[in-house]
N, CA, C and O atoms as a GROMACS GRO file, in nm:
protein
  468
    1UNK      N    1   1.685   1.811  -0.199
    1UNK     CA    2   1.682   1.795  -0.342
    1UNK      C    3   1.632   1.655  -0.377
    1UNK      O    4   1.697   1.551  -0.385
    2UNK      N    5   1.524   1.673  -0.391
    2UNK     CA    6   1.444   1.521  -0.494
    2UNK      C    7   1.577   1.376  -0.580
    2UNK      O    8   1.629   1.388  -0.691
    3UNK      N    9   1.586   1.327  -0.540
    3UNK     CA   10   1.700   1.260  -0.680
    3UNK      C   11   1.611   1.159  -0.750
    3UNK      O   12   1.647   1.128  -0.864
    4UNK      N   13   1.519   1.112  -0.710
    4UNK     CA   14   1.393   1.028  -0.795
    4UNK      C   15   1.297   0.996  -0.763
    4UNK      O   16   1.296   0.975  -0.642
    5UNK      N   17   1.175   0.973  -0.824
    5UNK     CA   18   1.052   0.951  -0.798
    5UNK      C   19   0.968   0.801  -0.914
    5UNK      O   20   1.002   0.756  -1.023
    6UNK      N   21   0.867   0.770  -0.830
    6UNK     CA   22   0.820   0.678  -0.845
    6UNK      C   23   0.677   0.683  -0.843
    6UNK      O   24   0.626   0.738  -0.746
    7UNK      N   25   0.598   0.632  -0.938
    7UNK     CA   26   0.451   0.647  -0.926
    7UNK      C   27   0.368   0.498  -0.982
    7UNK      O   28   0.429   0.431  -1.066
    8UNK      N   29   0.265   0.461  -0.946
    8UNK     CA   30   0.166   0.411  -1.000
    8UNK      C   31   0.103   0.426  -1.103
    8UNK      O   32   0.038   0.530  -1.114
    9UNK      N   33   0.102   0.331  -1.210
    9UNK     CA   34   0.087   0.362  -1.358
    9UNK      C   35  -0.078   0.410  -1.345
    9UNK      O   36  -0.155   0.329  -1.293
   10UNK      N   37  -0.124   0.524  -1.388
   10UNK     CA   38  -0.285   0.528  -1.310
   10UNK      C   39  -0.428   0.403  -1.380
   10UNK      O   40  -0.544   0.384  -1.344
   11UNK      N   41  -0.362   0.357  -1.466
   11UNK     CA   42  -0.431   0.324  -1.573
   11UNK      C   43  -0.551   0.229  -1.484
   11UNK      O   44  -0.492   0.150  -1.410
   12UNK      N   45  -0.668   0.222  -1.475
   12UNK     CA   46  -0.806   0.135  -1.436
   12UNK      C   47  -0.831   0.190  -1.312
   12UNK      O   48  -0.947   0.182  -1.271
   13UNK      N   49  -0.702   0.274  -1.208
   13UNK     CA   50  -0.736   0.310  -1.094
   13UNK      C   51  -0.825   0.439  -1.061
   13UNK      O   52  -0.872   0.453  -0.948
   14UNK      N   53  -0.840   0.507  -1.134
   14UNK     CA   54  -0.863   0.662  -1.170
   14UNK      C   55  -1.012   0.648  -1.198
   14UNK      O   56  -1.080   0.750  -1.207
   15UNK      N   57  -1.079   0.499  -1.215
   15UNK     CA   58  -1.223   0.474  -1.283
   15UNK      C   59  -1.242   0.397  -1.168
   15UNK      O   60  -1.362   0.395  -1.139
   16UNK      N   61  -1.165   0.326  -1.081
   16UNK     CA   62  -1.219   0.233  -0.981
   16UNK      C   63  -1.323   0.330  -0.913
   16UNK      O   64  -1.445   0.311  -0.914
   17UNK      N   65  -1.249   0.454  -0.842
   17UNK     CA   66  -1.347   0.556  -0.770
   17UNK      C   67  -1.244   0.538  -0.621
   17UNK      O   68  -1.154   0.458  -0.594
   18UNK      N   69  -1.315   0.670  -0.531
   18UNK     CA   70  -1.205   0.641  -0.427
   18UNK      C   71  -1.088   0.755  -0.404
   18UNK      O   72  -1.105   0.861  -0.464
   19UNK      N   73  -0.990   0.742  -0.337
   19UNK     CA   74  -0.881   0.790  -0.341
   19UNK      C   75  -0.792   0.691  -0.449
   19UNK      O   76  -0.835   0.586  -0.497
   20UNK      N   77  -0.670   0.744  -0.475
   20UNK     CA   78  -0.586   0.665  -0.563
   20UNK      C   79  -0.421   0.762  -0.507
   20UNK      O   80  -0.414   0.884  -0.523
   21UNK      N   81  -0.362   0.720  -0.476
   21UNK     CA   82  -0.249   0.762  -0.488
   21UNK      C   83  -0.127   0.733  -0.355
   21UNK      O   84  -0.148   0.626  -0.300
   22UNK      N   85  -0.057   0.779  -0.321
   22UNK     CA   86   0.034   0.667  -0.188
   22UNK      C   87  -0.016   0.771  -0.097
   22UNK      O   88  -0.068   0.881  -0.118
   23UNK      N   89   0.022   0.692   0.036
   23UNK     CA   90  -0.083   0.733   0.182
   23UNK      C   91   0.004   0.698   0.297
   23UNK      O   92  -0.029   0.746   0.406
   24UNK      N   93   0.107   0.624   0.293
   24UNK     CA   94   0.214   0.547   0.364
   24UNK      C   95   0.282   0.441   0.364
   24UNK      O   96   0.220   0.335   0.355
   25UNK      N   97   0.408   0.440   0.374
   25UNK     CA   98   0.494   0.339   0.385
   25UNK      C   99   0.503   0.308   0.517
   25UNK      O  100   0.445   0.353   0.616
   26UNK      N  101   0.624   0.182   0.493
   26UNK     CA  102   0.556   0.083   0.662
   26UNK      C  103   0.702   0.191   0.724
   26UNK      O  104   0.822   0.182   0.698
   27UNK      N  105   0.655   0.255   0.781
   27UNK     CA  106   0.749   0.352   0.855
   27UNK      C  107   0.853   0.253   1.016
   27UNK      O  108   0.940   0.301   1.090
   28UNK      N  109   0.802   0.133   1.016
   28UNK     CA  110   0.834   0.078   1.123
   28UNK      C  111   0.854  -0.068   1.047
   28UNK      O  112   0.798  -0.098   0.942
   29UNK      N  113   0.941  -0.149   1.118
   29UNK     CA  114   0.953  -0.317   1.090
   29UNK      C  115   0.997  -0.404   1.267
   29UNK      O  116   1.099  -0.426   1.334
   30UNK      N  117   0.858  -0.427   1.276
   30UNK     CA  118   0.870  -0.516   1.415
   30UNK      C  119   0.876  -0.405   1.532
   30UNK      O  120   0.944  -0.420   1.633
   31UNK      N  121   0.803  -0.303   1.508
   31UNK     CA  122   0.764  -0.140   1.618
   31UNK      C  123   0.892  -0.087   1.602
   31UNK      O  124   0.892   0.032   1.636
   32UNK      N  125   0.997  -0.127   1.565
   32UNK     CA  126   1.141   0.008   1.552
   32UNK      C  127   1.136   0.072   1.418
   32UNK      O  128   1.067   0.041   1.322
   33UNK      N  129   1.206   0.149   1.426
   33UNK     CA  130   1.241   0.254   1.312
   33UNK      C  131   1.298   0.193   1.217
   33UNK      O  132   1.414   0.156   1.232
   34UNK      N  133   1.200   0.160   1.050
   34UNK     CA  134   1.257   0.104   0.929
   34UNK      C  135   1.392   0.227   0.938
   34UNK      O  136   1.412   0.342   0.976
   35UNK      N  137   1.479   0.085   0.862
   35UNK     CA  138   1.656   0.156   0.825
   35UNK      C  139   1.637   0.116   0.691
   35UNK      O  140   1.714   0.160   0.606
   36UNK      N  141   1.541   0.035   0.658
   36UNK     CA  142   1.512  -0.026   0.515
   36UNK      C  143   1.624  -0.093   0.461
   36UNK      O  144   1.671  -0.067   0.350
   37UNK      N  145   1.690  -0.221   0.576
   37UNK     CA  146   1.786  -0.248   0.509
   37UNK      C  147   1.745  -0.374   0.397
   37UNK      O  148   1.845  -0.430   0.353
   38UNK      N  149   1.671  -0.404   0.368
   38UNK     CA  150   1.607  -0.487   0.281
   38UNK      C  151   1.615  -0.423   0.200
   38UNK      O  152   1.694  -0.477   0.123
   39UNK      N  153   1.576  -0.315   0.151
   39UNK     CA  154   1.624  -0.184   0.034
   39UNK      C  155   1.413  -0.252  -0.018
   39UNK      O  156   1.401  -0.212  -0.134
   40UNK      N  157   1.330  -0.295   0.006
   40UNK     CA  158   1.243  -0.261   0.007
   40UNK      C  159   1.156  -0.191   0.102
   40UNK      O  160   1.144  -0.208   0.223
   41UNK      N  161   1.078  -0.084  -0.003
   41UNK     CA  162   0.953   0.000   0.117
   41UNK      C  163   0.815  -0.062   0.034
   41UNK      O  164   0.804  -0.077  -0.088
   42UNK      N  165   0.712  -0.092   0.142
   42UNK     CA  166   0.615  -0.115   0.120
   42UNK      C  167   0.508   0.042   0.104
   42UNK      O  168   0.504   0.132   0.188
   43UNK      N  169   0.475   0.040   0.048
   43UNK     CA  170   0.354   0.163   0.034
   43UNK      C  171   0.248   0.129   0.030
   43UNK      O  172   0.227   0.037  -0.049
   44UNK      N  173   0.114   0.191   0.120
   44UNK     CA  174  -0.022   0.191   0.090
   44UNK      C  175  -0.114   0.310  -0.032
   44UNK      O  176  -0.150   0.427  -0.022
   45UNK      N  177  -0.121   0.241  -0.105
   45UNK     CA  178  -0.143   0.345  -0.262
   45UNK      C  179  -0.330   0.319  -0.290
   45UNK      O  180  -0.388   0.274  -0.389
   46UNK      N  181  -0.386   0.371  -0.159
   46UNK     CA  182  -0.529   0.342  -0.154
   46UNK      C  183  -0.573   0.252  -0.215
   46UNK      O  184  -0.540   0.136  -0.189
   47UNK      N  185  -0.672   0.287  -0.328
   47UNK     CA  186  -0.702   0.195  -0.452
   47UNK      C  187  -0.669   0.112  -0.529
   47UNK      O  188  -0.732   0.021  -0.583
   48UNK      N  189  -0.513   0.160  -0.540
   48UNK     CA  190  -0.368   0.114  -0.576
   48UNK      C  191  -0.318  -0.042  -0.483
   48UNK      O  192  -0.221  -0.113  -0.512
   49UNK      N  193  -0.399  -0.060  -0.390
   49UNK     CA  194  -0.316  -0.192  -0.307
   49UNK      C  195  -0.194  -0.117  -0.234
   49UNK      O  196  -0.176   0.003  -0.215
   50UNK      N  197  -0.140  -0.196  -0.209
   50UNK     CA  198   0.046  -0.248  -0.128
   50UNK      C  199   0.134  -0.216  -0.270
   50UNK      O  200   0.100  -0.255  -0.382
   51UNK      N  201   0.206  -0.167  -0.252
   51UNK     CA  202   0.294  -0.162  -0.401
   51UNK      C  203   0.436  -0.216  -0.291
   51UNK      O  204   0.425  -0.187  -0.172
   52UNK      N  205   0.544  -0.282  -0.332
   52UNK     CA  206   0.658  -0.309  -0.327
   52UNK      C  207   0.750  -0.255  -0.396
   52UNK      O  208   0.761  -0.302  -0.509
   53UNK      N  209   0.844  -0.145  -0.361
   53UNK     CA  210   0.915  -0.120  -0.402
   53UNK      C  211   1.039  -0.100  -0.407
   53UNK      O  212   1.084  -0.028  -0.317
   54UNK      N  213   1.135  -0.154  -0.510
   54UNK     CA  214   1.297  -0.165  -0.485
   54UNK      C  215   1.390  -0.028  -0.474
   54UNK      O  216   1.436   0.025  -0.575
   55UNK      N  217   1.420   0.044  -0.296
   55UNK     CA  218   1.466   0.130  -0.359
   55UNK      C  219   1.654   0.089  -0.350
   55UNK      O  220   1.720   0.191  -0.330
   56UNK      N  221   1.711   0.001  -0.357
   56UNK     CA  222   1.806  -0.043  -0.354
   56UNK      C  223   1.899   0.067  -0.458
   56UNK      O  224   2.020   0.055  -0.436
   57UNK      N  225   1.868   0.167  -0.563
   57UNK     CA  226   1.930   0.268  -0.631
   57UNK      C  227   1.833   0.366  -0.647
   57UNK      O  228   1.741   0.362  -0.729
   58UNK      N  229   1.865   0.491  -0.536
   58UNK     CA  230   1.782   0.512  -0.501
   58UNK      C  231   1.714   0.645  -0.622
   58UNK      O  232   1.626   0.729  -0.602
   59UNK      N  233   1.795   0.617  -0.744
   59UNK     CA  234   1.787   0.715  -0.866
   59UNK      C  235   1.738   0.628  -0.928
   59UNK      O  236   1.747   0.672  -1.043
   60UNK      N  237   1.674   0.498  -0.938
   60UNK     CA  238   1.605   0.421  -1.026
   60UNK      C  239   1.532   0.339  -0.960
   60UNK      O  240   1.541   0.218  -0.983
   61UNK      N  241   1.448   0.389  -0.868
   61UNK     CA  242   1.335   0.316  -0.799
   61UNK      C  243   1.253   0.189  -0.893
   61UNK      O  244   1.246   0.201  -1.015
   62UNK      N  245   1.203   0.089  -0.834
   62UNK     CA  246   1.165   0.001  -0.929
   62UNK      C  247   1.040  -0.062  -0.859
   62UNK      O  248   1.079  -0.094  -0.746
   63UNK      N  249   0.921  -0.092  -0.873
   63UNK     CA  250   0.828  -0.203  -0.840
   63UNK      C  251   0.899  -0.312  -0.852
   63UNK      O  252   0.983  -0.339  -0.938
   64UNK      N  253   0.848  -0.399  -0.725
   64UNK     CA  254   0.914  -0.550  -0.751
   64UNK      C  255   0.755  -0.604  -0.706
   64UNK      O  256   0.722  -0.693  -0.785
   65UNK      N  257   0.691  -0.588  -0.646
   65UNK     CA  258   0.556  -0.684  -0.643
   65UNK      C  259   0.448  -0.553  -0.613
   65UNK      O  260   0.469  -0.432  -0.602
   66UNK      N  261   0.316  -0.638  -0.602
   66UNK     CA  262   0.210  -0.520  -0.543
   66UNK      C  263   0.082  -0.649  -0.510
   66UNK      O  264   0.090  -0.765  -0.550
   67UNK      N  265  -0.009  -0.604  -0.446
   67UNK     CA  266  -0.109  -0.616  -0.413
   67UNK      C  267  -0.238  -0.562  -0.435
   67UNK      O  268  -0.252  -0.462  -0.366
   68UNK      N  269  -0.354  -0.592  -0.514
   68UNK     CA  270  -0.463  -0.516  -0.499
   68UNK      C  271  -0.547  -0.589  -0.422
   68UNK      O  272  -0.533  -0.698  -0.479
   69UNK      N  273  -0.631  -0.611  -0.328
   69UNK     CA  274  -0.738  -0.642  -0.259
   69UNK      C  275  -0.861  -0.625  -0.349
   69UNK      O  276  -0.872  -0.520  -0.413
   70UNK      N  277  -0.974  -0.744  -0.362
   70UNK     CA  278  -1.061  -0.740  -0.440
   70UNK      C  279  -1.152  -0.654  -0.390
   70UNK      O  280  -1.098  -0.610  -0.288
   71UNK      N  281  -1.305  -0.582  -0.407
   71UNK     CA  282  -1.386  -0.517  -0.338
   71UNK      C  283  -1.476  -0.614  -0.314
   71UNK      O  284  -1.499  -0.693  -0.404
   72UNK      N  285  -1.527  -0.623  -0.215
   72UNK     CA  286  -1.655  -0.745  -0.104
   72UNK      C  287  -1.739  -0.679  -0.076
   72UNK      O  288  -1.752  -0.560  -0.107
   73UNK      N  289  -1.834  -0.768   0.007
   73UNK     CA  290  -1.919  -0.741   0.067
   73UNK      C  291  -1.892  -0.651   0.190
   73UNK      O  292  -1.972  -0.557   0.190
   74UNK      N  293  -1.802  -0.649   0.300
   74UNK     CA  294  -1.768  -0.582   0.345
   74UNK      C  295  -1.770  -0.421   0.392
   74UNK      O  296  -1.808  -0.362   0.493
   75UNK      N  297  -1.720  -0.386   0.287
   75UNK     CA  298  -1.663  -0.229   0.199
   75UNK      C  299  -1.726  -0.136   0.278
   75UNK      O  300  -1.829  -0.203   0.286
   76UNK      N  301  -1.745  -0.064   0.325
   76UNK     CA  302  -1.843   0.021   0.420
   76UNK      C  303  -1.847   0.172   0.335
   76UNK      O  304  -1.850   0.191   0.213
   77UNK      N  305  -1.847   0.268   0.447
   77UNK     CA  306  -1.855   0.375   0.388
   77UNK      C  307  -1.770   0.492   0.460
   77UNK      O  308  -1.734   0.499   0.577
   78UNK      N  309  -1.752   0.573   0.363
   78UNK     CA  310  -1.667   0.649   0.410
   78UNK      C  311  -1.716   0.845   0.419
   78UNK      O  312  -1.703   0.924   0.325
   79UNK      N  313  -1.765   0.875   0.541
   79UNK     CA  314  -1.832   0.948   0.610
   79UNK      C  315  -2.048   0.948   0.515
   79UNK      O  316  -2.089   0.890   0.415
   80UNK      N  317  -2.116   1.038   0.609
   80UNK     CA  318  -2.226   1.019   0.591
   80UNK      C  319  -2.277   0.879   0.548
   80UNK      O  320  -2.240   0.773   0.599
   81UNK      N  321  -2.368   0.891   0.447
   81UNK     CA  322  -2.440   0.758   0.447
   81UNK      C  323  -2.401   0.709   0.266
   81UNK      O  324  -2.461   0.618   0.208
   82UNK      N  325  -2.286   0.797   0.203
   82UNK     CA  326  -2.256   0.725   0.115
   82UNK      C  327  -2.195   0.606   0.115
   82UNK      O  328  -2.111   0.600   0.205
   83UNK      N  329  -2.208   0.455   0.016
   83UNK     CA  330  -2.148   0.341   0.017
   83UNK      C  331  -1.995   0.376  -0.095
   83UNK      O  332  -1.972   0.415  -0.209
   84UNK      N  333  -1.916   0.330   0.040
   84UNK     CA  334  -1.765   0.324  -0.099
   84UNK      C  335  -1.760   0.166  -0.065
   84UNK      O  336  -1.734   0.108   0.041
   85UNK      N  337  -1.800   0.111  -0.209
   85UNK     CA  338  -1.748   0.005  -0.221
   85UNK      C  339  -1.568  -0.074  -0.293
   85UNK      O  340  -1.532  -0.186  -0.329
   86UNK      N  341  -1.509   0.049  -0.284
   86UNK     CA  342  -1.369   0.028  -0.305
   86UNK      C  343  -1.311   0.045  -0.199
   86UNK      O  344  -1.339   0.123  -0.108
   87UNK      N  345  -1.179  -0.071  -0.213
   87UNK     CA  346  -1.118  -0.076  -0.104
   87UNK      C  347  -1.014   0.058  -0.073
   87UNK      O  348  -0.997   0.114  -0.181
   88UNK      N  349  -0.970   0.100  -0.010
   88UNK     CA  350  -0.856   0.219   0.039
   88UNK      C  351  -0.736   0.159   0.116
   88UNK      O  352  -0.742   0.170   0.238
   89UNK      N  353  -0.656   0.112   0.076
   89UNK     CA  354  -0.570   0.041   0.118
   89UNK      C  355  -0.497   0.138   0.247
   89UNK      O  356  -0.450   0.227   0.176
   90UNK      N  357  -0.475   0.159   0.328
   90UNK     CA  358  -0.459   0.348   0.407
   90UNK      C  359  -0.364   0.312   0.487
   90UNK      O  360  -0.332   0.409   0.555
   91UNK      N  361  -0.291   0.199   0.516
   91UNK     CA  362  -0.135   0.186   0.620
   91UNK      C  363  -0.090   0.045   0.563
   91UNK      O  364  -0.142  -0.027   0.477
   92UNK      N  365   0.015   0.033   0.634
   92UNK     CA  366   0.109  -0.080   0.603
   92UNK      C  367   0.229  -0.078   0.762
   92UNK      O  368   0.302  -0.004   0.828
   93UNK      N  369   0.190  -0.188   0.756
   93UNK     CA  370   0.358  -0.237   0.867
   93UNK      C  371   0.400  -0.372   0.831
   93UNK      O  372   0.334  -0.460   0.775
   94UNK      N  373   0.506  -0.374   0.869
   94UNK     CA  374   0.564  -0.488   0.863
   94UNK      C  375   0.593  -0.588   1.013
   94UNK      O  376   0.627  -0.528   1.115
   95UNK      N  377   0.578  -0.717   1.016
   95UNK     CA  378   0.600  -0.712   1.153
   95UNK      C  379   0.744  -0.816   1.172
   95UNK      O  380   0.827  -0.826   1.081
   96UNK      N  381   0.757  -0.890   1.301
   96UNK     CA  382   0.872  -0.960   1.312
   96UNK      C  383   0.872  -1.074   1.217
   96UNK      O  384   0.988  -1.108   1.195
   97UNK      N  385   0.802  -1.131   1.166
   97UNK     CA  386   0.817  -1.214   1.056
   97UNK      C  387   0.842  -1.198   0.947
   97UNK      O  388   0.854  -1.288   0.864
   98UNK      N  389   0.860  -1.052   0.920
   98UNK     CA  390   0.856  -1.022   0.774
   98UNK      C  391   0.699  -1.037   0.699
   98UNK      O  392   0.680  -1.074   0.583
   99UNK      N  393   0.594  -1.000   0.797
   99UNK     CA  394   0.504  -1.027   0.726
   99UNK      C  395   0.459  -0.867   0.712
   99UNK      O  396   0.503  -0.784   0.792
  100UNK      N  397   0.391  -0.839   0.630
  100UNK     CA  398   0.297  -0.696   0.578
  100UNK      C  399   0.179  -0.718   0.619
  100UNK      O  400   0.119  -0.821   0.588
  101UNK      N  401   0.128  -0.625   0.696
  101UNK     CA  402   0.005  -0.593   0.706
  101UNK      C  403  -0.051  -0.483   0.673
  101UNK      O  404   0.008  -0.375   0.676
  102UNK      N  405  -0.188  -0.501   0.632
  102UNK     CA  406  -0.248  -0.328   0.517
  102UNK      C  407  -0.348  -0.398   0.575
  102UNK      O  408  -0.353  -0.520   0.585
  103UNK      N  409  -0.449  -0.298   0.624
  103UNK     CA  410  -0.584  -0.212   0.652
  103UNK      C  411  -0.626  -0.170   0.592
  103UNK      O  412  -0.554  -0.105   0.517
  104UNK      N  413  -0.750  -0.165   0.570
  104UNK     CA  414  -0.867  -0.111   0.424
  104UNK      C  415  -0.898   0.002   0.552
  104UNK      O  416  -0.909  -0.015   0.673
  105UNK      N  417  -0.904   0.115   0.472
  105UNK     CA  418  -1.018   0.246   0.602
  105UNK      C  419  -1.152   0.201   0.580
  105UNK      O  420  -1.236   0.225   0.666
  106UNK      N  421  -1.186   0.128   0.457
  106UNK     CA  422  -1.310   0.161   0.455
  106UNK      C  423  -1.425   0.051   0.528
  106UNK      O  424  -1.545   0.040   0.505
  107UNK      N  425  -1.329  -0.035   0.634
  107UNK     CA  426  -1.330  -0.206   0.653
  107UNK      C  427  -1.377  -0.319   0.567
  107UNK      O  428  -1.441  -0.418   0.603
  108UNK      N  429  -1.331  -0.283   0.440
  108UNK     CA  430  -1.300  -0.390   0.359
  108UNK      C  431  -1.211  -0.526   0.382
  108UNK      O  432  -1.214  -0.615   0.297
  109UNK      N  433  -1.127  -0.540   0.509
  109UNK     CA  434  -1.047  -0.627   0.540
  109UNK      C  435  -0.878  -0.547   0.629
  109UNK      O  436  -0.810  -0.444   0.635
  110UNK      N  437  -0.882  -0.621   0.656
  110UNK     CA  438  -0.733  -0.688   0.698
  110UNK      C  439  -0.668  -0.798   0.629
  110UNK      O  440  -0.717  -0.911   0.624
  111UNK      N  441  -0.497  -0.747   0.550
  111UNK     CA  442  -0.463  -0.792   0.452
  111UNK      C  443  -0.312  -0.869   0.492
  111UNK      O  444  -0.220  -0.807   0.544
  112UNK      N  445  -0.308  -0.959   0.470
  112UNK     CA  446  -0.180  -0.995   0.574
  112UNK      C  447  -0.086  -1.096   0.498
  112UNK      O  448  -0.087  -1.219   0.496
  113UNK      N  449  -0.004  -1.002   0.434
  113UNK     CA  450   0.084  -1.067   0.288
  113UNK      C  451   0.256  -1.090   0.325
  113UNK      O  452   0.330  -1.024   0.398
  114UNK      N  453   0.283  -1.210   0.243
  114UNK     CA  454   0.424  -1.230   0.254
  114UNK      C  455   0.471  -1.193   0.155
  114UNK      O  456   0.388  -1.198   0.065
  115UNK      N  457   0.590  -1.145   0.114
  115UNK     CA  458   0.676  -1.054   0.004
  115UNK      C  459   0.790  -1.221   0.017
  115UNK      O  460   0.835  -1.280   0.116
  116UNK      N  461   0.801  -1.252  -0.155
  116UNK     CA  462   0.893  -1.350  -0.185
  116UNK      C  463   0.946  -1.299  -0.282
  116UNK      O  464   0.887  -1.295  -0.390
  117UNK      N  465   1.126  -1.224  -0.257
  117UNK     CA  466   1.218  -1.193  -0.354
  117UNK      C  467   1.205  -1.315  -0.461
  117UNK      O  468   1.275  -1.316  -0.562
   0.00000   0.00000   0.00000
């Protein structure tokens, strides 16, 4: 049984182009199994960036930070010979430092962010 949900406001993402919507949380912190005792989950929300989110009640989920990655030179493409120049934000981990890392699919970068409550 669902008890709450949480989404990305779609507003500018829906025109960026791309995928848009969540793709994974950091399912792991430092290669073991998140217990999420931080009561934050990081999510990869393609287009969307890194979203941070508080699920500390877990009936009133909340954003506490996010990330969007700018689009570069980089940006490649994503199958045949079309150019996606938007980034796809497509995993997230966390590692022993508490640091986040997010991967663009489309090799737009490697993103390597600190989260400050």
């Amino acid at each position: 049984m669902a008890v709450s949900s949480w989404q990305v406001p779609p507003d500018g993402y829906i025109q960026r182009g791309g995928r848009f919507g969540p793709h994974q949380f950091n399912e792991t912190v430092n290669s073991e199994f998140n217990k999420f005792e931080d009561r934050i989950a990081f999510v990869a929300y393609f287009n969307g960036g890194v979203r941070a989110i508080d699920i500390s009640d877990p009936y009133m989920m909340k954003e506490v930070g996010y990330y969007v990655p700018q689009e570069n030179p980089r940006c490649g493409f994503i199958g045949g010979n079309q150019p996606h120049p938007n980034i796809q934000s497509n995993d997230v981990e966390v590692d022993y430092r508490g640091l986040v890392l997010a991967p663009d699919r489309v090799g737009c970068g490697l993103w390597i962010l600190e989260f400050k409550k």
